[in-house]
C-alpha positions in Angstrom: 0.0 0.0 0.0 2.8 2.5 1.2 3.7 2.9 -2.5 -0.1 4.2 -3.8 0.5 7.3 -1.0 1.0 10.4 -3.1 2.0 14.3 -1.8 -0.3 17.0 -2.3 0.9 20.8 -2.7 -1.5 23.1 -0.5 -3.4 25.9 -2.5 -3.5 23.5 -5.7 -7.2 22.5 -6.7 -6.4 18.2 -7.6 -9.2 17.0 -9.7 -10.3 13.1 -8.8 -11.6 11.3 -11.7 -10.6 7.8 -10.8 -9.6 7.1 -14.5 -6.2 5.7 -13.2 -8.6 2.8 -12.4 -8.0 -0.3 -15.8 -11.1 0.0 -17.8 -13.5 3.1 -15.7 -13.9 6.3 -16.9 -15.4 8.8 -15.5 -18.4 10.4 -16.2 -18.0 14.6 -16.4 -21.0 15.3 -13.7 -18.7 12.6 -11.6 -15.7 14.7 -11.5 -14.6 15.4 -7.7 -12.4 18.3 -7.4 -10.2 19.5 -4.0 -8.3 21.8 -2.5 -6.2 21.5 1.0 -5.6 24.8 2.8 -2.7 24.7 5.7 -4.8 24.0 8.8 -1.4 24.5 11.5 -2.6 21.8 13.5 0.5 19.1 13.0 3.2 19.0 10.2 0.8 18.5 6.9 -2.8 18.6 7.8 -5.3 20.2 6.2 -8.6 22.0 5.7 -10.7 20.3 2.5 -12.5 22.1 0.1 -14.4 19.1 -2.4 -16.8 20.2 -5.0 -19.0 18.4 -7.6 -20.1 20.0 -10.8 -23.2 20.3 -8.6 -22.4 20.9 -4.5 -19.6 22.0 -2.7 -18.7 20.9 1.1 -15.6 22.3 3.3 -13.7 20.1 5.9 -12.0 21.9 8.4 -9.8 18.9 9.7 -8.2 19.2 13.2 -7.2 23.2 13.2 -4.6 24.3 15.1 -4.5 27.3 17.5 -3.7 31.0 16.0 -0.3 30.8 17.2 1.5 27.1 16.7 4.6 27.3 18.8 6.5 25.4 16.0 4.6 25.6 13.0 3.7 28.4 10.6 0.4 29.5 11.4 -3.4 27.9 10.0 -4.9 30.0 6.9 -8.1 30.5 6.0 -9.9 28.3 3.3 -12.2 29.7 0.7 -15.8 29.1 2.4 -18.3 26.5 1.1 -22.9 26.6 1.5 -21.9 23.5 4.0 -19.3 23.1 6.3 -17.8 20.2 8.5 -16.0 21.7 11.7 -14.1 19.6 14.3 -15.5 20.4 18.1 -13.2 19.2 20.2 -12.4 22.3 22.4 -16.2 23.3 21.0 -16.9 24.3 25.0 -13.6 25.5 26.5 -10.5 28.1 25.6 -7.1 27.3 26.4 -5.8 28.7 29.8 -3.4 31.7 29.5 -0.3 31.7 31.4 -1.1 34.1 34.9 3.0 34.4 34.7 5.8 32.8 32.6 4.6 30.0 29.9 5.1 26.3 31.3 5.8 27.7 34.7 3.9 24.8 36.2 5.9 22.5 34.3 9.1 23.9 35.0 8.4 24.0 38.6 7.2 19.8 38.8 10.8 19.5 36.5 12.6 21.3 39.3 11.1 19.4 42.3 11.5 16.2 40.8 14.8 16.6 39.7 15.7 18.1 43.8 14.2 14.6 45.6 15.9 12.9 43.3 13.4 11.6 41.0 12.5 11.3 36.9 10.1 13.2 35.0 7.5 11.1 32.7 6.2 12.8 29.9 3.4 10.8 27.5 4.2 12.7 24.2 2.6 12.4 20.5 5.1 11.4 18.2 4.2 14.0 16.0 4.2 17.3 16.8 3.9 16.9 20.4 7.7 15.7 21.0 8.5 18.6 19.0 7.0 20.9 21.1 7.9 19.2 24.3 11.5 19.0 23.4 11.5 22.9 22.3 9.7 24.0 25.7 12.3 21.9 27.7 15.4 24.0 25.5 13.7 27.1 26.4 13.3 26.6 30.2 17.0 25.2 30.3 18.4 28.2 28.2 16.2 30.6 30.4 17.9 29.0 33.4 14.0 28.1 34.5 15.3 24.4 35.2 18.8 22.7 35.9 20.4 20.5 32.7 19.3 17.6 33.4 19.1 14.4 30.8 16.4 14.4 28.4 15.6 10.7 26.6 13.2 10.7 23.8 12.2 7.1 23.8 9.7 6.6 21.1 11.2 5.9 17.5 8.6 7.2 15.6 9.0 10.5 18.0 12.6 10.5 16.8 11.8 9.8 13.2 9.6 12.6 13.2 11.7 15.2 14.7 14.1 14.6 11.8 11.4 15.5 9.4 10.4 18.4 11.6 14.1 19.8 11.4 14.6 18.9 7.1 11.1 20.5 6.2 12.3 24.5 7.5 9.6 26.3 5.0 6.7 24.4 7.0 8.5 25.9 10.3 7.4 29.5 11.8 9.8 32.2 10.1 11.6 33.0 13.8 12.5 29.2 14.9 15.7 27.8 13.8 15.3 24.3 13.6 18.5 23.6 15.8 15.9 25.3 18.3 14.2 21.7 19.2 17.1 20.4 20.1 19.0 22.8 21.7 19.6 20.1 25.3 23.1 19.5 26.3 22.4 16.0 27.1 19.5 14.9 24.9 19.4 11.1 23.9 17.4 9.2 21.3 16.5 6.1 21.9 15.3 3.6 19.0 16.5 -0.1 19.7 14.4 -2.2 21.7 17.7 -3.0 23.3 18.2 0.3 24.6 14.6 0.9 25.7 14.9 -2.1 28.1 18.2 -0.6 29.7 16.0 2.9 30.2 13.4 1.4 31.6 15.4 -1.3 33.6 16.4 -0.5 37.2 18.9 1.9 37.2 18.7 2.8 34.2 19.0 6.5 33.8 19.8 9.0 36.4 17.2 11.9 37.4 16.1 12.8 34.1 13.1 14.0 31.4 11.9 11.2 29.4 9.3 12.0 26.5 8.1 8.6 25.5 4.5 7.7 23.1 1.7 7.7 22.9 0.5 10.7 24.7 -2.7 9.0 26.0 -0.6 6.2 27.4 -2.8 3.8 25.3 0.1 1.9 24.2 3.6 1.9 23.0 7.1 2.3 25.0 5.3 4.8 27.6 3.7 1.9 29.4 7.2 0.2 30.7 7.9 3.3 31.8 4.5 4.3 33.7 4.7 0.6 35.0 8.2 1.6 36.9 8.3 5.2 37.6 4.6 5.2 38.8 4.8 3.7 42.1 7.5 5.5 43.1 6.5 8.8 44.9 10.0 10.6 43.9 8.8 10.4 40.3 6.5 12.9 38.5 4.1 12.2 35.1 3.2 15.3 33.4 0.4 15.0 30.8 0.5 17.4 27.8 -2.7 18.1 26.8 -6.0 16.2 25.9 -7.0 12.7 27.3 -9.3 11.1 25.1 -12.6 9.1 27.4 -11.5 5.7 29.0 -8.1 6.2 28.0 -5.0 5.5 30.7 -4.3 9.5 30.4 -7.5 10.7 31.0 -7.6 8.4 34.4 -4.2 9.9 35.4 -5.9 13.3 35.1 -8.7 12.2 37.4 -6.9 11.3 39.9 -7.0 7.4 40.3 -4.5 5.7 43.0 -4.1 2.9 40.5 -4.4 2.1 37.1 -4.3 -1.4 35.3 -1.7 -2.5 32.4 0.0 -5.9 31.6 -2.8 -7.9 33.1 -2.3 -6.2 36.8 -2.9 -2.7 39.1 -0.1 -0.5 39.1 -0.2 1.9 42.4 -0.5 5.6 41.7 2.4 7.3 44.0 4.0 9.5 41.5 3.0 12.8 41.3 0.5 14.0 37.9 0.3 17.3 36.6 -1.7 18.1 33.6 0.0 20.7 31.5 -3.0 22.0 29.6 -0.6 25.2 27.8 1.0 22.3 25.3 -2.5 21.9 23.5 -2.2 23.3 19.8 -5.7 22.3 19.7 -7.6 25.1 18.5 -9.9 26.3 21.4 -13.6 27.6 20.9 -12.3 31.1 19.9 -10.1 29.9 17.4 -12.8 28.0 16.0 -15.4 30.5 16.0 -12.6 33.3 14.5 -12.2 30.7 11.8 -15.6 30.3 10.9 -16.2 34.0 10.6 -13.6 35.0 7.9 -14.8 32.2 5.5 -16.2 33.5 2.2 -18.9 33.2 1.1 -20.6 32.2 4.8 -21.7 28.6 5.1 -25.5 27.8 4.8 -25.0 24.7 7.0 -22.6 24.3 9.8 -22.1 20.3 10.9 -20.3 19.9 14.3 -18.1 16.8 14.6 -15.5 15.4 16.1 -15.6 16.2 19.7 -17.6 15.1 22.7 -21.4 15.5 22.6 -21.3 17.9 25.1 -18.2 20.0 23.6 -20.3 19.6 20.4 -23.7 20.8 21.5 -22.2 23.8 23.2 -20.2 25.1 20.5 -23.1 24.6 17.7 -25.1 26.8 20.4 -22.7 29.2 20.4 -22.2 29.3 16.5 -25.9 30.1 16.4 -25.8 32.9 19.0 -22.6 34.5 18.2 -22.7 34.4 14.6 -26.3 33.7 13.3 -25.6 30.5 11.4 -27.4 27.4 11.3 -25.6 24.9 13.1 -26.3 21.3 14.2 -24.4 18.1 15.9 -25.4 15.5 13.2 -25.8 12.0 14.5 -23.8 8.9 13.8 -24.3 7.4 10.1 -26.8 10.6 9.4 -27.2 11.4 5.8 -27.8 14.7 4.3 -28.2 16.0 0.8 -25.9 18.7 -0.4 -28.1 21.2 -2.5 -27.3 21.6 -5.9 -26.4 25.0 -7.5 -24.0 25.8 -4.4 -20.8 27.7 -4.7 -17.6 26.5 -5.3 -14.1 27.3 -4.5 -12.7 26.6 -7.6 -10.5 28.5 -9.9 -11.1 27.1 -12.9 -7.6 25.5 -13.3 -6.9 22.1 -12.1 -4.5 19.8 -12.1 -4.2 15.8 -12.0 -2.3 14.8 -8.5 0.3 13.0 -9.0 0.4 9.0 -10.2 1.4 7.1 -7.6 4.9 4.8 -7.9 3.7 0.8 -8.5 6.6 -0.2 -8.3 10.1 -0.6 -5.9 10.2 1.0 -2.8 8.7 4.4 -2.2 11.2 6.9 -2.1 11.8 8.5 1.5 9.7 11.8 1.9 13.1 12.9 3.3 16.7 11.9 2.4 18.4 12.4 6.3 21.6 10.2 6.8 22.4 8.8 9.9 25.8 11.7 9.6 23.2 14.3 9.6 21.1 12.9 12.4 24.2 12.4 14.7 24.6 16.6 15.0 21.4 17.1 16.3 21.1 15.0 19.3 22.7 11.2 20.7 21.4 9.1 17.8 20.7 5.3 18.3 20.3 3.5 15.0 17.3 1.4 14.2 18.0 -2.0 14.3 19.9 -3.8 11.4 19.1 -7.2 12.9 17.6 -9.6 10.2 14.0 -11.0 10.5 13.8 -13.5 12.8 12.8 -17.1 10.8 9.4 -17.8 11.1 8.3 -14.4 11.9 6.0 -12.3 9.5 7.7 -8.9 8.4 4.2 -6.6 8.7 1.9 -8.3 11.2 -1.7 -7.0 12.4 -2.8 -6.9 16.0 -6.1 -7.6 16.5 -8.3 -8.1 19.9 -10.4 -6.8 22.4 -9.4 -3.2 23.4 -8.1 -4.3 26.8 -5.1 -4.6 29.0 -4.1 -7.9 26.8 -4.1 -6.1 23.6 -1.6 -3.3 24.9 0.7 -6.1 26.2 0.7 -8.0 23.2 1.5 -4.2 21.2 4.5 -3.9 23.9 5.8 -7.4 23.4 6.0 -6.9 19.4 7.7 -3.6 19.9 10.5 -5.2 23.0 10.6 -8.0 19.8 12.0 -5.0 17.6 9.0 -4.5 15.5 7.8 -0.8 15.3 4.2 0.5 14.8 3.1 0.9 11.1 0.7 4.1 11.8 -2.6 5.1 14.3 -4.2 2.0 15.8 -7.6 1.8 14.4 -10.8 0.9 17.0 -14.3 -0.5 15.6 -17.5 -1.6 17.7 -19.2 -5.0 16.6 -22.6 -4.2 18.4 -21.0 -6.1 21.7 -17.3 -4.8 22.1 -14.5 -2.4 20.7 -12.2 -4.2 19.1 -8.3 -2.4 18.5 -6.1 -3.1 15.6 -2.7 -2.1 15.1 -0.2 -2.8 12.8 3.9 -3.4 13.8 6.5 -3.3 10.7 9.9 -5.4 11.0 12.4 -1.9 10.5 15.4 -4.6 9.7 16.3 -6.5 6.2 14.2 -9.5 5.0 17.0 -12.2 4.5 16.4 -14.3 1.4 14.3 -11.1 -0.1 10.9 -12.9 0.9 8.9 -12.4 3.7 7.1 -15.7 3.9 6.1 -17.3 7.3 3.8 -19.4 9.2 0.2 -17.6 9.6 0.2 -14.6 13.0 -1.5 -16.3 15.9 -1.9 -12.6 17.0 -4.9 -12.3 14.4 -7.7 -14.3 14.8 -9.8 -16.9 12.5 -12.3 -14.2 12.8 -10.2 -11.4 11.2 -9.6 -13.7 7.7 -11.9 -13.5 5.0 -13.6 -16.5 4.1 -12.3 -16.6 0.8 -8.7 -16.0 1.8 -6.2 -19.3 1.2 -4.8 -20.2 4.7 -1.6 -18.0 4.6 -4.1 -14.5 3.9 -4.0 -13.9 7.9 -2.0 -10.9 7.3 -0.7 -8.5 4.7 2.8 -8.9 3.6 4.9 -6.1 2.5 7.6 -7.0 -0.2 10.9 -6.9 1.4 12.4 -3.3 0.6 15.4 -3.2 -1.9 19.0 -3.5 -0.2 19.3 -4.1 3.4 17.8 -0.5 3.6 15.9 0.4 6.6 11.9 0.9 6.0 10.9 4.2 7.4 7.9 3.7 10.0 4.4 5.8 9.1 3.5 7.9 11.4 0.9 9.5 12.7 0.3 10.8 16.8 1.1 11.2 12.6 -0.3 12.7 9.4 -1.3 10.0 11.4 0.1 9.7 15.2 2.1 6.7 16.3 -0.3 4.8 18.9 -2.3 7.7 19.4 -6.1 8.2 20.7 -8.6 6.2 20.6 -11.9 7.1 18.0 -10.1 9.6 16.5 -9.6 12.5 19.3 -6.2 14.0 19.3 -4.8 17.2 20.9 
């Protein structure tokens, strides 16, 4: 699949015809047309305009505050008669700072650090590392709090970064990119190998660790929770959202224990929820947003948020700016009116074809050299495929305390996650998927193994021969590492569950 992903320019109307499909072509009045306009929410994302010969519809996608502390700032779309707007902070605005920025983080990084304790922080790997690791080089150059060592223990996290620091024109114009890494003693940590040492006894002296995902659903952040939380020396500092029913969200209300690998871990550490790292936008953002859109919508939709965050911000949409605004129910269906107005320009271009074939080249060429100036790199592993293991494997169960476990052990095994995990409901339970790629060479250039007991008779197709459990990747070319897809990135690395990020 990774070679049918494509990059889109913003400000570029793409027109969809799906004549790259063998033998369809597409009807004129079936001609689907978009537009993506920076939305300064995470490197890459998006607002959608999409139009028809006969309706147009706007998607605002996760928007970021007016003023990304990394990235270069959201701009407005060209408005649409109906509009889809995320609702997550539909009921709320971000806290302002009564004195210096972060000062509540810098002071739990201070008395940590004095008893003689670690600092925990459950981090996005993209975007949210970023940010973390350039708030931590400001307090330290400000002299706010002491050197101390920083560990970024989440591959894709470290991954990401790199991309953060290559792409400079997506960056705001007054940060240097040397800027998120500006820590004296700032370690990457990748290998498996490595991760067990940090997270063994003894492992690291009183230090800042930034580890995924930043819900603590899963990933590398659990070993770490599962040792540094019973310990009342330590310190876990949330960064932002905590989606419902997620591990995060429990921290921030206060629970004296909390269940991963099958057991109750004791709550000693001390929690502080950082709500200043959100680049969420809040409800003034969003409403600021909706007012410079031209022409004004005819039909507002609000989504993606709690129902309550939802229903309050359509109210206030109503009040504050006279539109019609609703929460639309799951699987609702509405017809788009014809005759509506369209952002188009007239001049449109084909996206680009998609490679079929060899590896997909890297979205950025960084060498190992390069990485090695920025901060203390730790290669990815170059071990080999172990035999009878698959190279891409899918993780499928009940979204429960076994799943996560069985997510851990893959990644201790050297796998790394391949994207977001993905939740569905069958009528009776959730049940969480996640895919783990093998980051080493294929020996033998095939990737051909007994069927994953992780993924059950359930998850097969019928009509799938015996071997079908899971999707095999071809073995890239060389001994060439494959690069992970992230999310937190556009898709996060085991980020929140049901689609609600920060």
């Amino acid at each position: 699949m990774l070679d049918q992903f494509v990059s889109l320019e913003y400000d570029t109307e793409f027109e969809l015809t799906g004549n790259e499909r063998d033998g369809f072509t597409a009807d004129p009045g079936e001609t689907v047309t978009i537009r993506l306009t920076r939305a300064g929410h995470i490197l890459g994302s998006a607002s959608v305009n999409v139009w028809t010969p006969s309706a147009s519809v706007l998607f605002s996608g996760d928007l970021g505050r007016h003023d990304h502390p990394v990235l270069k700032p959201r701009e407005i779309p060209a408005g649409a008669p109906v509009v889809l707007i995320e609702s997550t902070y539909g009921d709320r605005e971000h806290p302002e700072p009564p004195n210096l920025p972060h000062e509540g983080f810098a002071d739990v990084i201070r008395r940590t650090i004095a008893r003689g304790g670690s600092v925990l922080v459950p981090a996005f790997a993209i975007d949210r590392t970023e940010i973390v690791l350039k708030i931590i080089s400001d307090l330290e150059r400000e002299g706010r709090v002491p050197d101390v060592p920083v560990y970024v223990n989440s591959p894709m996290g470290v991954r990401a970064l790199r991309v953060y620091q290559s792409l400079t024109d997506e960056l705001r114009d007054d940060l240097d990119p040397t800027d998120l890494v500006h820590i004296p003693d700032l370690t990457a940590v990748e290998s498996a190998e490595d991760s067990k040492v940090l997270t063994g006894a003894g492992g690291h002296p009183p230090a800042v660790i930034i580890s995924s995902s930043g819900m603590a659903t899963g990933g590398r952040v659990l070993h770490h929770l599962e040792q540094m939380l019973p310990d009342p020396k330590n310190a876990v500092v949330l960064t932002g959202y905590q989606g419902v029913g997620t591990r995060g969200r429990q921290l921030s209300e206060g629970v004296d224990q909390i269940k991963m690998f099958g057991k109750y871990i004791p709550v000693r550490a001390e929690i502080y929820h950082d709500r200043e790292f959100s680049v969420h936008a809040d409800c003034s953002d969003l409403l600021d947003w909706l007012k410079e859109l031209e022409p004004k919508p005819e039909q507002v939709f609000c989504v993606h948020g709690e129902a309550d965050a939802a229903a309050a911000f359509a109210a206030r949409i109503k009040a504050e700016l006279g539109l019609n605004a609703v929460v639309p129910t799951h699987g609702e269906v509405v017809v788009l009116a014809d005759g509506g107005e369209h952002a188009g320009t007239g001049t449109r271009v084909a996206p680009p074809t998609p490679t079929r074939t060899g590896r997909p080249a890297r979205a950025v060429p960084v060498t190992q050299e390069e990485a090695a100036g920025w901060f203390g790199y730790a290669p990815m592993t170059d071990a080999p495929l172990p035999a009878g293991q698959l190279r891409y494997r899918l993780l499928t169960g009940p979204d429960d305390a076994d799943f996560c476990r069985r997510v851990s052990e893959a990644l201790d095994a050297g796998y790394t996650l391949a994207g977001s995990p993905a939740l569905a409901f069958d009528g009776q339970r959730v049940i969480a998927a996640q895919a783990v790629l093998w980051p080493g060479p294929v020996l033998g250039g095939s990737d051909a193994a007994p069927r994953d007991p992780a993924v059950p008779d359930s998850a097969v197709p019928d009509s799938a021969p015996p071997d079908a459990a899971v999707t095999r990747l071809a073995a890239p070319a060389a001994s060439e590492p494959s690069e992970g897809k992230d999310p937190d990135g556009t898709t996060r690395v085991d980020d929140a569950p049901v689609g609600q990020e920060d």
